[in-house]
DOLUMNU-207108 format. One record per residue (C-alpha): x, y, z. Coordinates in steps of 0.2 Angstrom, whole numbers, padded with zeros to 4 digits, always signed. Layout:
<pts>
XYZ/...
</pts>
This chain:
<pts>
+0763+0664+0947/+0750+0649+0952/+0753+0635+0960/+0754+0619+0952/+0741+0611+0956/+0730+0628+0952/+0736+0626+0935/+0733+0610+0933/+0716+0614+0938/+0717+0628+0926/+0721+0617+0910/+0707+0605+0917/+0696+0618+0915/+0702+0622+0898/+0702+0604+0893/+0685+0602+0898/+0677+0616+0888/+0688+0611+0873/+0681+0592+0873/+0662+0599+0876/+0665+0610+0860/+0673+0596+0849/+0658+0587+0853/+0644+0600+0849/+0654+0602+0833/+0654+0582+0829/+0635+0581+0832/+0632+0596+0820/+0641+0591+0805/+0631+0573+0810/+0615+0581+0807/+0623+0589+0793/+0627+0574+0783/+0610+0566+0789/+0604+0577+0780/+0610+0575+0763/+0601+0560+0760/+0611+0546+0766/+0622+0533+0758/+0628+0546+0747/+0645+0551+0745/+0652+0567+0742/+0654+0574+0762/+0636+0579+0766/+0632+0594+0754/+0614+0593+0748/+0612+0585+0728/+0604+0597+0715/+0586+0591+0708/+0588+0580+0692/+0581+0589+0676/+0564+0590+0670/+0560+0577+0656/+0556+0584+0640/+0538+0588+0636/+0531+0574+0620/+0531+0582+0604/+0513+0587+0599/+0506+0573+0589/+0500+0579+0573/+0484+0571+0561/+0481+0574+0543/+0466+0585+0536/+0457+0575+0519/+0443+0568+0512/+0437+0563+0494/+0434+0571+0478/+0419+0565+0467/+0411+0570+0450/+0428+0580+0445/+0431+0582+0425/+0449+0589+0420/+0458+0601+0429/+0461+0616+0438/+0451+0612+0454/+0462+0619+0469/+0457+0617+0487/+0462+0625+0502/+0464+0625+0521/+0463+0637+0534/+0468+0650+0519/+0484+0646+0516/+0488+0625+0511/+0483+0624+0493/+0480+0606+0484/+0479+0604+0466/+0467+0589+0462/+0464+0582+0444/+0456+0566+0449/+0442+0559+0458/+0445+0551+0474/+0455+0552+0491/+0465+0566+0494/+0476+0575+0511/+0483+0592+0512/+0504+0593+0516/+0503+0602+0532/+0496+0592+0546/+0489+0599+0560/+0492+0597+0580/+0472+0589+0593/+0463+0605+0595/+0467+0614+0579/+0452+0621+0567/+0453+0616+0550/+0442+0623+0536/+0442+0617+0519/+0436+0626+0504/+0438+0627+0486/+0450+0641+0480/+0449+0638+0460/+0433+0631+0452/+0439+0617+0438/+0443+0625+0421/+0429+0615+0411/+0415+0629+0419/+0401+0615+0416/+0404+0609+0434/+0406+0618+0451/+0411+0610+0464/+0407+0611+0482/+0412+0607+0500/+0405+0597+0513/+0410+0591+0530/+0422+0606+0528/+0425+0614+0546/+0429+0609+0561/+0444+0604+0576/+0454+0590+0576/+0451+0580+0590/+0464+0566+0594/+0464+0558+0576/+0465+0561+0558/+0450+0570+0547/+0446+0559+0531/+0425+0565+0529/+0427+0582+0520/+0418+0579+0504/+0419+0588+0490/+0407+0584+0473/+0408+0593+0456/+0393+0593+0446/+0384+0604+0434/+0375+0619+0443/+0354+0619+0442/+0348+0629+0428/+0340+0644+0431/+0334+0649+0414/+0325+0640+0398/+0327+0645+0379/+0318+0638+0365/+0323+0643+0347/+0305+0644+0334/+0309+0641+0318/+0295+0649+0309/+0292+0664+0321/+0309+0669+0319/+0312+0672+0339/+0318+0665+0356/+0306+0661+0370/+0311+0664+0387/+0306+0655+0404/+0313+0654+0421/+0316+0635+0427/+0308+0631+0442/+0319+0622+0453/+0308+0612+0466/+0294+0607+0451/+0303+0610+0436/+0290+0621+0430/+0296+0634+0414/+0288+0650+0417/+0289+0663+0403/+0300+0678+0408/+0294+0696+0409/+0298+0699+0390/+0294+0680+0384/+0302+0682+0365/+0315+0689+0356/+0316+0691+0340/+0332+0684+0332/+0330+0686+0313/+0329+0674+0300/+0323+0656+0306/+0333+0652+0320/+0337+0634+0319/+0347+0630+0337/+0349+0638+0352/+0367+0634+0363/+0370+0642+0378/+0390+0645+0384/+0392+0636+0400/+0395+0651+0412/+0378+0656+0406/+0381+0673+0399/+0380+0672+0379/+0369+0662+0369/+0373+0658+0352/+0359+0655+0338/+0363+0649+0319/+0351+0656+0306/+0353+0642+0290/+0347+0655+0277/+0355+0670+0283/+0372+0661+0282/+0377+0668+0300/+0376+0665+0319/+0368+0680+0331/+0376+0681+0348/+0367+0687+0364/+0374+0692+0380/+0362+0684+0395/+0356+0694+0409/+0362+0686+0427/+0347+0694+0435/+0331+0692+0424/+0339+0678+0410/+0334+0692+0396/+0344+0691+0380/+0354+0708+0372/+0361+0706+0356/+0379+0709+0356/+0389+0724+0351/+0394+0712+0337/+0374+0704+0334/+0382+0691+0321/+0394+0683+0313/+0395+0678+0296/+0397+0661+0292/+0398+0647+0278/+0383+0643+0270/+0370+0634+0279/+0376+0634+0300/+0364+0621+0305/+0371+0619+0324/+0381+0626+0339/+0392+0618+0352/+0399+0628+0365/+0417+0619+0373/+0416+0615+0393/+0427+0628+0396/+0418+0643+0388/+0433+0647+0376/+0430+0640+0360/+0414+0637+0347/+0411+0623+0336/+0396+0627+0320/+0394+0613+0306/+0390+0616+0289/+0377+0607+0279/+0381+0614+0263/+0400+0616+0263/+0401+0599+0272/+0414+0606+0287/+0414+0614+0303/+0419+0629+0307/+0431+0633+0325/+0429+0648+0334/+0439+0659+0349/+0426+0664+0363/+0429+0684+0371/+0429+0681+0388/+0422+0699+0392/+0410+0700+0377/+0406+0684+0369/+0411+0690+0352/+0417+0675+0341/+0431+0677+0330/+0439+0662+0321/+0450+0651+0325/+0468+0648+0312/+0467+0632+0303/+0447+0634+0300/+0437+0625+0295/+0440+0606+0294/+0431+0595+0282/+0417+0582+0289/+0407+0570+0279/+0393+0576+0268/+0378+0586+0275/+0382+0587+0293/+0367+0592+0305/+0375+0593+0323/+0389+0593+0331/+0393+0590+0349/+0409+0592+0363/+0414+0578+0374/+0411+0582+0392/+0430+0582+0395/+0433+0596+0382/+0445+0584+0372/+0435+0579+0357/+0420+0584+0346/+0408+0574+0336/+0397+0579+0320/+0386+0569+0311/+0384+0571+0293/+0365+0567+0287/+0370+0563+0269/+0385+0552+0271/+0378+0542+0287/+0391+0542+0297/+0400+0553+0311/+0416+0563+0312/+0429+0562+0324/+0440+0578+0330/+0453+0580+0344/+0453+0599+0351/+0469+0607+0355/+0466+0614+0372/+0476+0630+0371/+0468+0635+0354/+0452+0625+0351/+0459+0619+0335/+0450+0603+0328/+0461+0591+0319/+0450+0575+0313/+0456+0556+0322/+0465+0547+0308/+0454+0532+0299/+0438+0536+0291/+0423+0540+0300/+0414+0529+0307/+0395+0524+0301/+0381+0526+0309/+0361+0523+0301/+0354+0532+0289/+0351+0551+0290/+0359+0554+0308/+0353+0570+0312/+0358+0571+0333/+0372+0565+0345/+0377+0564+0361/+0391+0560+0373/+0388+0554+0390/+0394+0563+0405/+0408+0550+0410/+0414+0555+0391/+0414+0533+0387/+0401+0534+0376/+0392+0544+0361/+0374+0539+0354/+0365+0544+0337/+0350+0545+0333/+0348+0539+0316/+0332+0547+0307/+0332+0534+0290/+0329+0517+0301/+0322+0523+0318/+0339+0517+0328/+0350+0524+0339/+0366+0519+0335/+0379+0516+0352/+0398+0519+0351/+0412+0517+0363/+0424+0531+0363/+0444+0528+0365/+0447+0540+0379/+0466+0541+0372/+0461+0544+0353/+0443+0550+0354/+0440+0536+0342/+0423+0529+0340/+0419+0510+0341/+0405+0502+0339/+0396+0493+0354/+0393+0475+0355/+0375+0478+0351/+0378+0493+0340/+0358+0498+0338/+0344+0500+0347/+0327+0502+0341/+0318+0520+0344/+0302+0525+0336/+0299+0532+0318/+0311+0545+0314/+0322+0547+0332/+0327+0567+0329/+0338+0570+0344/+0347+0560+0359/+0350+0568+0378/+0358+0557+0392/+0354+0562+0411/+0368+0570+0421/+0371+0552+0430/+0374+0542+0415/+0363+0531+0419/+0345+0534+0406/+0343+0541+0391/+0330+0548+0380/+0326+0548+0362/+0314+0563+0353/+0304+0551+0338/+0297+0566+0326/+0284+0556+0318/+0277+0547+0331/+0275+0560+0345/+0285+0551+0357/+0300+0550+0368/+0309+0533+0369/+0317+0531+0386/+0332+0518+0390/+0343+0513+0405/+0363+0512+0402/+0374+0498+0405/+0388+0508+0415/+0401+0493+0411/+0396+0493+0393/+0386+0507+0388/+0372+0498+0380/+0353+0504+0380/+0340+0494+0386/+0321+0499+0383/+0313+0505+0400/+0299+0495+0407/+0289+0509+0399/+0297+0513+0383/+0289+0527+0376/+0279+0541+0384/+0269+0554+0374/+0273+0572+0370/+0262+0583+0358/+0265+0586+0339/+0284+0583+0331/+0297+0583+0343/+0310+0590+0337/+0322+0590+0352/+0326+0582+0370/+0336+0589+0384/+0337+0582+0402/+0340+0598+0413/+0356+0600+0422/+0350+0590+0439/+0346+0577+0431/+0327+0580+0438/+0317+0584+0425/+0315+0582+0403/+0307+0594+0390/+0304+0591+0370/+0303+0604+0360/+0286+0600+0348/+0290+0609+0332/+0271+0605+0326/+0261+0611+0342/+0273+0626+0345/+0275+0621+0363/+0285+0611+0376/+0282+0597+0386/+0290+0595+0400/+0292+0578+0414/+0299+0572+0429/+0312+0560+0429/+0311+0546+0443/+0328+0547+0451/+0329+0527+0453/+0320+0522+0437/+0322+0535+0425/+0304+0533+0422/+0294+0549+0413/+0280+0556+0421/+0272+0573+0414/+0271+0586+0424/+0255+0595+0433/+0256+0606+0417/+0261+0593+0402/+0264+0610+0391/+0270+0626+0389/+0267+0637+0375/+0284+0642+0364/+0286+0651+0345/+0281+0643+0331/+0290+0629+0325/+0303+0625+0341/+0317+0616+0335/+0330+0617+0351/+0331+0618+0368/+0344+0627+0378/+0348+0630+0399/+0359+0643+0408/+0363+0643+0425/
</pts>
């Protein structure tokens, strides 16, 4: 057994080594909590890292733009193949589905508008978004250019046929440059898709349809060549919509309402056909909008009023007599806003101007209800823009020309009012650009033809004034 003091030397060795290790143990967990951050509770363990903040929600910008030109229904757009939009107005329009900055958008037009006079088209249609909203895409409706010409001779019983230059406006007959169409062919109306053509024959009491070629513009009778009518068809209106036909009768004082084949272009007609007009009527005309048709009746001087029903074409006449026009009105129009018609009123060289109730198709006379044309004014035709119109004055181997008040639809002479044309011009049309003009003289047997100036509406005759047609043109027609 040691001593005592060996053992307290002993436990003072013990003690020693005890106090050095409490020491190194004190300084550790003082590094320890040194550590951890300071002035934090919680003994000295390390704190876990605070969550990541969310990420921002993607900001998302709308894909529109403005419609223009648009007549009716049916136009549907689309984007990136899959976000439809229904229009049926002119004006600004957005698709639902928005999209997120460096997205594409491409904008097209799925369905055309049912009235098949207009096509519409996109511009400003494609692109990315980048950091704001797209309002620029444009898309304009207006009649397509025309690519083919067809003039109805009277006396040489046949169609002449032309291709329409589209840079000078310049008719160039086709490869086979008439056809022959029977018994005096007194109007030529083309459908708007620009597949049949439809041509009245007064003394044969029937209508001759023709199915058009998309290639060359030549005509082939249908597998039904006519249709037998009243007594004396003396014109043809197509509907904008290529579904129904409208024919007046001079001698039975109506017109007759008729169901278009879509695949053929046979016409068969329409229940409830006809429907009484005044006396004598001499041509008969379809509102732009495809709601309302117009005859006027030569005898009875005045002009018929009709709604159309759009799923069947059936006419039924606007209550309240019809209004009056001048004497022996023998062509009407409706301009392309569908505000206003104009007559060409043979028996006191006026046009006569109305303002049409776009509610009631009703006609109203105008504040200035005439205008002065030139000896017998045979036909009216209003550019594309609304804005100018012509009248063809048989007698006096002229056209007249007149600028349109767009807030009143009044006609004012140009400051050239008339401009020469060859012998008897029977008919005026503006072709569906609103570039260029051609009268059909029925006494020359030819047409002339004139550029229109796009700010004036002024006439100028073309490098080549004429073109030969049949004999006794009456009527001019276009397809696309």
């Amino acid at each position: 057994m040691p001593s005592i003091p060996h053992a307290r030397a002993l436990f003072s060795s013990f003690d020693a080594q005890a106090t050095s290790r409490r020491a190194a143990m004190s300084a550790m967990l003082f590094m320890l909590a040194s550590c951890g951050g300071g002035g934090g509770s919680g003994g000295g363990f390390l704190p876990l890292p605070p969550p990541a903040a969310p990420a921002p929600a993607a900001k998302l910008h709308a894909v529109g733009g403005t419609v223009s030109g648009l007549l009716g229904t049916g136009l549907v757009l689309q984007n990136n193949a899959g976000d439809d939009l229904a229009v049926a107005a002119n004006g600004s329009f957005s698709f639902a589905t928005q999209l997120a900055d460096g997205a594409s958008y491409a904008v097209t037009v799925k369905s055309q508008p049912q009235l098949r006079t207009l096509v519409c088209t996109v511009s400003n249609g494609s692109g990315k978004i980048a950091g704001a909203a797209i309002g620029n895409v444009a898309v304009h409706c207006a009649a397509p250019p025309a690519r083919f010409a067809y003039v109805a001779n009277f006396l040489s019983m046949d169609v002449s046929g032309y291709t329409l230059d589209a840079a000078t406006g310049t008719l160039v007959p086709m490869a086979v440059p008439t056809y022959s169409v029977g018994a005096e062919p007194n109007a030529i109306t083309v459908d708007p898709t620009g597949r049949f053509a439809y041509v009245p024959h007064p003394n044969a009491h029937s209508v001759s349809g023709y199915t058009i070629d998309a290639a060359t513009g030549a005509l082939t009778p249908m597998a039904v060549p006519t249709v037998a009518t009243g007594t004396e068809p003396t014109s043809v209106a197509v509907h904008p919509t290529g579904r129904f036909a409208y024919m007046t009768d001079a001698a039975l004082d109506t017109v007759s309402a008729y169901a278009i084949d879509a695949a053929t272009g046979t016409l068969s007609p329409v229940p409830g056909s006809p429907v009484a007009t005044g006396r004598s009527p001499s041509f008969i005309t379809v509102d732009p909008t495809g709601r309302f048709a117009y005859a006027v009746n030569a005898v009875s001087s005045n002009v018929s009023a009709y709604t159309i029903d759009a799923a069947t074409g059936a006419l039924t006449a606007v209550p309240g007599p019809a209004v009056s026009s001048g004497p022996n009105p023998y062509g009407v129009t409706v301009d392309p806003t569908g505000r206003f018609a104009y007559v060409a009123d043979t028996g006191d060289y006026t046009l006569s101007a109305y303002a049409i109730d776009t509610t009631t198709g009703a006609l109203r006379p105008l504040a200035t209800p005439t205008v002065t044309s030139g000896k017998t004014p045979y036909s009216i035709a209003v550019d594309p823009t609304g804005r100018f119109a012509y009248a063809a004055n048989l007698d006096v181997n002229n056209l007249a020309a007149f600028t349109i008040d767009a807030v009143s639809g009044m006609l004012s002479p140009m400051a050239v009012p008339t401009v020469p044309t060859d012998n008897q011009p029977a008919a005026v049309v503006v072709d569906p650009t609103g570039r260029f003009a051609y009268a059909a003289n029925a006494m020359s047997s030819n047409v002339s033809a004139y550029s229109i100036d796009s700010g004036t509406g002024a006439l100028s005759p073309m490098a080549a004034p004429t073109v030969p047609a049949g004999s006794g043109p009456q009527s001019i027609a276009f397809a696309r």
